[in-house]
C-alpha positions in Angstrom: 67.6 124.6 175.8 70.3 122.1 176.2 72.2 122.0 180.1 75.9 122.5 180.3 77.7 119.9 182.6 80.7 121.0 183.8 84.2 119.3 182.9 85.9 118.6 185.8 89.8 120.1 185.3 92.7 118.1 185.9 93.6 114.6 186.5 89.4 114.0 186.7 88.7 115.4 184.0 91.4 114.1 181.6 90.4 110.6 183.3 86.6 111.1 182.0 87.5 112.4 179.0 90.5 110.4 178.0 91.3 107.5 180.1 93.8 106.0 178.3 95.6 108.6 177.9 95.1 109.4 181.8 96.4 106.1 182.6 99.6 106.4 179.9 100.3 109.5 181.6 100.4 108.6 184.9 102.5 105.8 184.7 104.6 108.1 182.7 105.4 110.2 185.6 105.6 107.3 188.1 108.3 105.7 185.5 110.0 109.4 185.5 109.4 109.9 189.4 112.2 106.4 189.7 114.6 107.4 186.9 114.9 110.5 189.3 115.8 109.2 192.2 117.8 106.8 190.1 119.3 110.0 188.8 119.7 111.4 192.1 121.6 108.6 193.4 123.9 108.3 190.6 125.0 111.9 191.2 125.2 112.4 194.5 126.2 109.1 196.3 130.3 108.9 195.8 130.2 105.1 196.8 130.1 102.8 194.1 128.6 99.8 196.4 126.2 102.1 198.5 125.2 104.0 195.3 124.3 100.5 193.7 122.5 99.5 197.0 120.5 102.9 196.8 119.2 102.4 193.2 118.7 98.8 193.5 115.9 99.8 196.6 114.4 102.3 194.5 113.6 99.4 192.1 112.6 96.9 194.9 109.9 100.0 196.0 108.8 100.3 192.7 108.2 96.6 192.2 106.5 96.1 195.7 103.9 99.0 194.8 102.8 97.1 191.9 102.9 93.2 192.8 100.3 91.3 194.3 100.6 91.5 198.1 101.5 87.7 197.6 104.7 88.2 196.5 108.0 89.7 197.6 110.5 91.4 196.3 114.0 91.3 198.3 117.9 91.2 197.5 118.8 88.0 198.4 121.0 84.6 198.0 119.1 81.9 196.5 119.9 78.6 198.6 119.1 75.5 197.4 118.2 72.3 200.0 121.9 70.9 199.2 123.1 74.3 200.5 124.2 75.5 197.3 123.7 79.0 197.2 123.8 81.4 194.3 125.7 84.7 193.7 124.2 88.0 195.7 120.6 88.9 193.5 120.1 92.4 193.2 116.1 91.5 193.3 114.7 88.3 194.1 110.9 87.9 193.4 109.6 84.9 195.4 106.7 83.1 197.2 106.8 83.7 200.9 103.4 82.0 201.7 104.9 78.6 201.9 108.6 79.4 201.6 110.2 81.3 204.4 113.4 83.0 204.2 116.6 81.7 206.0 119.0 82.9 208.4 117.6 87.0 208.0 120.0 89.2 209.0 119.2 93.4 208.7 119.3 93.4 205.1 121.3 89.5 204.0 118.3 86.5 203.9 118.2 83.4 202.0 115.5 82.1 199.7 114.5 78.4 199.3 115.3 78.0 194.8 111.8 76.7 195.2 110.3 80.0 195.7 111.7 81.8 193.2 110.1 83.4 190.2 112.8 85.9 188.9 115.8 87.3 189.6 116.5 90.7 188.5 120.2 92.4 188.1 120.2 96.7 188.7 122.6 98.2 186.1 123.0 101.5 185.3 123.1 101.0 181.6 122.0 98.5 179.4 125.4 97.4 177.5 127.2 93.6 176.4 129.6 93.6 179.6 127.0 94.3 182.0 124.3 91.5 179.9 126.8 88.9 180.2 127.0 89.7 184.2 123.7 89.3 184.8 123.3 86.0 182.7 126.2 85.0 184.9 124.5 85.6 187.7 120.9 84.3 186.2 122.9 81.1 185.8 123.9 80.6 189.4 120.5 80.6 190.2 119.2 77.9 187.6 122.4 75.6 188.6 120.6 74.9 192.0 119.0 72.2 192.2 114.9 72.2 193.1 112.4 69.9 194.9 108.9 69.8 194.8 106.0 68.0 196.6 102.5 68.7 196.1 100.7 71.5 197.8 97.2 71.5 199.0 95.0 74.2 198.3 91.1 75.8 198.1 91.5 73.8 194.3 93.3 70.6 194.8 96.7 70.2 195.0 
């Protein structure tokens, strides 16, 4: 006589059964769960800026929940050690370990071009007008100039 095991229902089961297609799906709905609020704020906020402020911190959550705690994810100014600066970034992705930011203030901070990874630009759309803006603005940040001495750590330097 052969014993019936039970198949758990839901999210458990589809994840026992199926767990590529558990993970494809939840991502799906986290990806759908921003485009709403996204949504949201595109159609109920009347103020271009603070509309544009809105959906670029639904983007910064969303980043933050998935990178490494070593990282940060800000809108920022990228300053370079001339005091160059670069245009506003609607996300900065940087290393804060060894690189803190400058002159904070509420929601305006500085960070060192030596810490940066990427820069990221929040557009509503994807079209040529709004791509050349962001290269624009890519470009500011690569113009700065960088410095580099070695770091120790657990490895070398």
């Amino acid at each position: 006589m052969k014993k019936k095991t039970k198949v758990a229902a839901g999210a458990k089961g589809v994840s026992e059964q199926q767990g590529q297609k558990f993970l494809q799906e939840a991502f799906a709905h986290q990806q759908r769960m921003v485009m709403d609020q996204i949504v949201l704020a595109e159609k109920s906020i009347t103020h271009q800026g603070k509309r544009g402020d809105v959906c670029e911190k639904h983007f910064i959550g969303a980043l933050r929940q998935y990178m490494p705690k070593r990282y940060a994810v800000d809108s920022a100014i990228v300053i370079d050690s001339t005091g160059g600066t670069s245009d506003q970034m609607d996300i900065v992705i940087y290393d804060p370990q060894y690189t803190p930011t400058l002159l904070d203030q509420h929601d305006h901070k500085y960070v060192t071009a030596e810490a940066v990874y990427a820069v990221l630009e929040v557009k509503p759309t994807v079209n040529k007008t709004y791509l050349d803006y962001a290269a624009g603005k890519a470009e500011s940040v690569r113009r700065l100039h960088r410095t580099s001495i070695p770091i120790p750590h657990a490895g070398g330097t």
